[in-house]
C-alpha positions in Angstrom: -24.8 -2.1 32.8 -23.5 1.5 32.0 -20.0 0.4 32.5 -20.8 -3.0 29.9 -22.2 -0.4 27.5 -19.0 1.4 27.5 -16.7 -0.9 27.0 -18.9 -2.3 24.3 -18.9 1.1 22.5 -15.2 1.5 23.0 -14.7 -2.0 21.4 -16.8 -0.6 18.2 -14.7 2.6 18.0 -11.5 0.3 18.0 -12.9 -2.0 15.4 -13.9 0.7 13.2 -10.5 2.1 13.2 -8.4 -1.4 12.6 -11.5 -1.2 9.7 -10.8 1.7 8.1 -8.6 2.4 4.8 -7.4 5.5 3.2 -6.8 5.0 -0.6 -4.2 7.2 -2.4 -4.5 7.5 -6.0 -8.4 7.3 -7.5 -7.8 6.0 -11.1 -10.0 3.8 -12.5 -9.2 1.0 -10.5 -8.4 3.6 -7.1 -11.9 4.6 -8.0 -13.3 1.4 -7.8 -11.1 0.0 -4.5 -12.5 3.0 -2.6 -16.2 2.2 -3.5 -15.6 -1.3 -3.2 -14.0 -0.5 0.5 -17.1 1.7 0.9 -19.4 -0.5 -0.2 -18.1 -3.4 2.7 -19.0 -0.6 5.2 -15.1 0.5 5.8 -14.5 4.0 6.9 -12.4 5.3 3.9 -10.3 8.5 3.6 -9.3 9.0 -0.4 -6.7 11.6 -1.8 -5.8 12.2 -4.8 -3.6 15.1 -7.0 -7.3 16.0 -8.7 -9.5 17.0 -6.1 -12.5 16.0 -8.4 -11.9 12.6 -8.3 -11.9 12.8 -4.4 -14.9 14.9 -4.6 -17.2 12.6 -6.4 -15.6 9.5 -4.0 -16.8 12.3 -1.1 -20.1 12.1 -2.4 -20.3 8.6 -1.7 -19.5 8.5 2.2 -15.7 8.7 1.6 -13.2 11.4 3.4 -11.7 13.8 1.2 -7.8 14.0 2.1 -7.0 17.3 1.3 -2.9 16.4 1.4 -1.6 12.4 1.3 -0.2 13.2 4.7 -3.7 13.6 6.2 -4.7 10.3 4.2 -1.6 8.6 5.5 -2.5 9.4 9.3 -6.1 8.5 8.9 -6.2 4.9 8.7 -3.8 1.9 9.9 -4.1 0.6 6.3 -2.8 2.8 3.5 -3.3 1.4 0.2 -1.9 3.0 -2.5 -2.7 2.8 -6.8 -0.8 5.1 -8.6 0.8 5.2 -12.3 4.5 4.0 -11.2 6.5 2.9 -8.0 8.1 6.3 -9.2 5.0 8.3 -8.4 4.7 6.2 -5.5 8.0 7.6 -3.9 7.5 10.7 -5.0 3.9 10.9 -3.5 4.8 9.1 0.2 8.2 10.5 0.2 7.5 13.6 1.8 5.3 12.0 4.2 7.1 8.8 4.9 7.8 9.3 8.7 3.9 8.6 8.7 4.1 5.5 7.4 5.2 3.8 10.7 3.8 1.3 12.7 1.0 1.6 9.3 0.6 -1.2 6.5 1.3 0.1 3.1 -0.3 -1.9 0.1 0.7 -0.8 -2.8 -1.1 -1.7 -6.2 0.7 -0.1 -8.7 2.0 -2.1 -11.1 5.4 -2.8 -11.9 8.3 -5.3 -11.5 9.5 -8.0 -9.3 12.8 -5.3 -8.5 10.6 -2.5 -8.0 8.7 -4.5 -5.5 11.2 -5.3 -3.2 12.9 -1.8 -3.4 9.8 -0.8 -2.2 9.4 -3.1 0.6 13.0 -2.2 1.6 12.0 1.2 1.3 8.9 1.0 3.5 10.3 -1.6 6.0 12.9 1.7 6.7 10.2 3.9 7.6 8.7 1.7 9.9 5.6 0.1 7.7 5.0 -3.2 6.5 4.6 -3.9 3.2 2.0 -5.8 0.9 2.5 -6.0 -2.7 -0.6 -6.0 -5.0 -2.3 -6.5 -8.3 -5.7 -6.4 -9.4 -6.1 -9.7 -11.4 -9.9 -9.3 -13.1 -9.5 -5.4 -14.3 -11.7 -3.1 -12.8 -14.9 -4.1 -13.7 -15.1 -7.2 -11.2 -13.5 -4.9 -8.3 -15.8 -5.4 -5.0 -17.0 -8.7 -6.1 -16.0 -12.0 -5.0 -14.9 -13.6 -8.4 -12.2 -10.3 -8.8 -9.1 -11.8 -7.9 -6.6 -10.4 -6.2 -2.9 -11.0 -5.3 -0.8 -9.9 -2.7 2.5 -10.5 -1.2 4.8 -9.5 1.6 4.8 -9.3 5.5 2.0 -12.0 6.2 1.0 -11.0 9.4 0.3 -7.4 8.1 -2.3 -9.5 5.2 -3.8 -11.6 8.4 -4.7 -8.6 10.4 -5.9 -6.7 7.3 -7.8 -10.1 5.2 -11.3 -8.7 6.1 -10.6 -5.6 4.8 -9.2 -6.8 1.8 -11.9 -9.5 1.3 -13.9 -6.5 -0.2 -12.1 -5.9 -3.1 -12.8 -9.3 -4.2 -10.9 -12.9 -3.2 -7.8 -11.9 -2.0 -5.3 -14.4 -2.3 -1.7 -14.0 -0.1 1.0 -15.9 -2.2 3.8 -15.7 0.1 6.5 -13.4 2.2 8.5 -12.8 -1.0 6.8 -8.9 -2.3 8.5 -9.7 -5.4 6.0 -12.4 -6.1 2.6 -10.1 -6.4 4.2 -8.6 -9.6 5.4 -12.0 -11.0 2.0 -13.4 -10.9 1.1 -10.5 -12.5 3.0 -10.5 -15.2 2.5 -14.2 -15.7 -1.1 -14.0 -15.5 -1.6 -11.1 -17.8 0.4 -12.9 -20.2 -2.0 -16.2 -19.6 -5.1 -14.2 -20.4 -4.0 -12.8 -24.0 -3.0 -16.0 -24.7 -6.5 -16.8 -24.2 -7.8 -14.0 -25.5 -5.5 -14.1 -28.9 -6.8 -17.7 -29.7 -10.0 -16.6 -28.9 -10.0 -14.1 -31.0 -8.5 -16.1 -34.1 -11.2 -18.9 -33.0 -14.0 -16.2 -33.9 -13.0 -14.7 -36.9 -12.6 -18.2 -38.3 -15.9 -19.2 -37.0 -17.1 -15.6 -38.3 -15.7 -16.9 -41.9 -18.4 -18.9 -42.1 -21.2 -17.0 -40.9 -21.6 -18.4 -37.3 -22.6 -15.6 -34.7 -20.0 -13.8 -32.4 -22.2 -14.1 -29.2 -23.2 -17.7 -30.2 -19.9 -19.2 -31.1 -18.7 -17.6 -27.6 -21.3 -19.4 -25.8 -19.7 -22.5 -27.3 -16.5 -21.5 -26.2 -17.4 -21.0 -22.7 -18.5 -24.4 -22.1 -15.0 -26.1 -23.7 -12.8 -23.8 -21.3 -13.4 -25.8 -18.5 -11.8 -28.4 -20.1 -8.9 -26.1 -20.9 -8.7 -25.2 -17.0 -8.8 -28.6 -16.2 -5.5 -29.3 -18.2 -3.5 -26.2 -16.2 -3.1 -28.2 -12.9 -2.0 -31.7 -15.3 0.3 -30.1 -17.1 1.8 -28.3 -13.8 2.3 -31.8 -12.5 3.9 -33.4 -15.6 6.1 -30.0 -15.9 7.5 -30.5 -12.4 7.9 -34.3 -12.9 9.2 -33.8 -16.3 7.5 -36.6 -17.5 5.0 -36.1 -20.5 2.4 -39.0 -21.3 0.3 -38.3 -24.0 -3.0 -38.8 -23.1 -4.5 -36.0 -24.8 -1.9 -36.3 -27.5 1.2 -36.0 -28.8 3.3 -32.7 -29.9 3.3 -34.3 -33.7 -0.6 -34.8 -33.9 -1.4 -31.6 -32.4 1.5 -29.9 -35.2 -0.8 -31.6 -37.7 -3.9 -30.4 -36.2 -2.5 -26.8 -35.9 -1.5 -27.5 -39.9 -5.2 -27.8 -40.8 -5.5 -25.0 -38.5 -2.9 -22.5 -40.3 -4.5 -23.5 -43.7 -8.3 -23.2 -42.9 -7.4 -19.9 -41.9 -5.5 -18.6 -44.8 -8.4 -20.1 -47.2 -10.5 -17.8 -44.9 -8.5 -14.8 -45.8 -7.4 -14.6 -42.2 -3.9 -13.9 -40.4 -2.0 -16.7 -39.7 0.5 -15.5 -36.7 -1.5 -16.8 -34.5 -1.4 -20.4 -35.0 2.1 -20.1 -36.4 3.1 -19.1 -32.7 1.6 -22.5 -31.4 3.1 -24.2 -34.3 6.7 -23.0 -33.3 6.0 -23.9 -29.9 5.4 -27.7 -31.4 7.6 -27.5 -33.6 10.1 -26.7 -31.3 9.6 -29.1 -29.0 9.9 -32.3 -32.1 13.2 -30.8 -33.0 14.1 -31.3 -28.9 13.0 -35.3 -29.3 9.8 -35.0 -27.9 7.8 -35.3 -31.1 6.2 -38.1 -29.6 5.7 -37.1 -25.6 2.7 -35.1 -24.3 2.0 -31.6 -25.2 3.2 -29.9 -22.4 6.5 -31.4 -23.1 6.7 -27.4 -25.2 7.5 -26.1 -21.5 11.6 -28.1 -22.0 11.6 -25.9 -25.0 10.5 -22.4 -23.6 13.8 -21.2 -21.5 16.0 -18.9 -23.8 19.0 -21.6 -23.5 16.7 -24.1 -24.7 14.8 -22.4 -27.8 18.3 -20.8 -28.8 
């Protein structure tokens, strides 16, 4: 029984150190990755170039680094957010011979080039190498409708998924690092082009007296309708075929004209619905005046819209 007992606390001391995370680099977002890691019950070391931030993280449960060497040797799973990839060399660099046999995740953001040069970079020192982005801001971080991305060794992502689970769903899109930072880019883009129409949608609807909060309310229930054209239009885009079931680039130009005018009468800017007008407009003068709407995507490579 004694011996049992052993090996059973021995298996706890090894799980709590395959658990535990240092996080280099408390931000807002580092800020909230440490909590969220401390929250899940992860033993968490946290350094950062003002101690304060460390201090208050301290205060919490977590380990105050006092250099990121000690916060690189404290955990298998070094995870770091920091202003620029820049900062993130200049940070690890003097401590990179740590790095080995560790996994380095590295939510900074920045560009499908810097990505792999940093993957390079860390593969040379001995660490694999996740590359990150924090999809739903900060505010989400912890819960599990945050999304997050990663990309990059995928056996370093399988032996580290639990850990990562508690920032939020955490979502592995494939060996290539260079792919965290392309979603990223691509998504962010996706929600102002929400957010830009949204925006217009309100001050139109505000025109004409209707309430902010209510008219949003509204607009929440017809967005799942707008999701549920993302994955169609996907399809039809790979096929390159473009029925037009929920109609064609010229009825949706005449729509947007009603649009453009109902907002000028409304005293309102109109580069918002000129920019979807283009798009349409665009995609008539390519032939496809008649095809679906997601026919605009022939139209959107530099070649094509020249």
């Amino acid at each position: 029984m004694v011996k049992r007992g052993n090996e059973e606390r021995a298996a706890d001391v090894a799980d709590r150190e395959r658990s535990a995370v240092s996080v280099i680099g408390l931000g807002q977002l580092g800020a909230r990755l440490a909590q969220a890691f401390l929250a899940a019950g992860h033993p968490t070391t946290v350094w950062n170039r003002s101690a304060a931030r460390a201090e208050a993280l301290a205060a919490q449960g977590a380990l105050r680094a006092d250099a990121p060497r000690e916060a690189v040797l404290a955990s298998p799973l070094v995870v770091v957010c920091l202003p620029e990839y820049a900062t993130v060399r200049e940070v690890l660099g003097p401590v990179a011979e740590g790095l080995g046999g560790r996994v380095l995740v590295n939510l900074t953001s920045g560009t499908p080039e810097q990505a792999a040069e940093a993957a390079a970079w860390a593969g040379r020192h001995g660490a694999a190498y996740l590359d990150g982005a924090a999809m739903s801001g900060t505010r989400l971080v912890g819960r599990p409708e945050a999304l997050f991305v990663f990309s990059g060794a995928p056996e370093a992502f399988a032996a580290h998924r639990t850990v990562l689970a508690s920032l939020g769903n955490a979502l592995h899109l494939g060996p290539d690092p260079a792919l965290a930072p392309v979603y990223d880019t691509a998504l962010f883009g996706l929600a102002w082009g929400t957010l830009a129409g949204f925006h217009h949608a309100l001050a139109l609807a505000g025109s004409a007296g209707v309430d902010p909060v209510a008219f949003a309310s509204v607009a929440s229930a017809h967005l799942p309708f707008v999701g549920s054209l993302l994955g169609e239009h996907a399809r039809q885009v790979t096929e390159g075929r473009y029925p037009d079931d929920d109609g064609t680039v010229d009825v949706h130009r005449a729509a947007l004209e009603h649009l453009t005018h109902a907002s000028a009468a409304a005293g309102l800017a109109t580069d918002v619905p000129r920019l979807f007008t283009t798009l349409l407009e665009r995609a008539a003068a390519a032939g496809h005046g008649a095809s679906g709407i997601a026919s605009v995507a022939e139209t959107l490579p530099a070649h094509a819209a020249a």
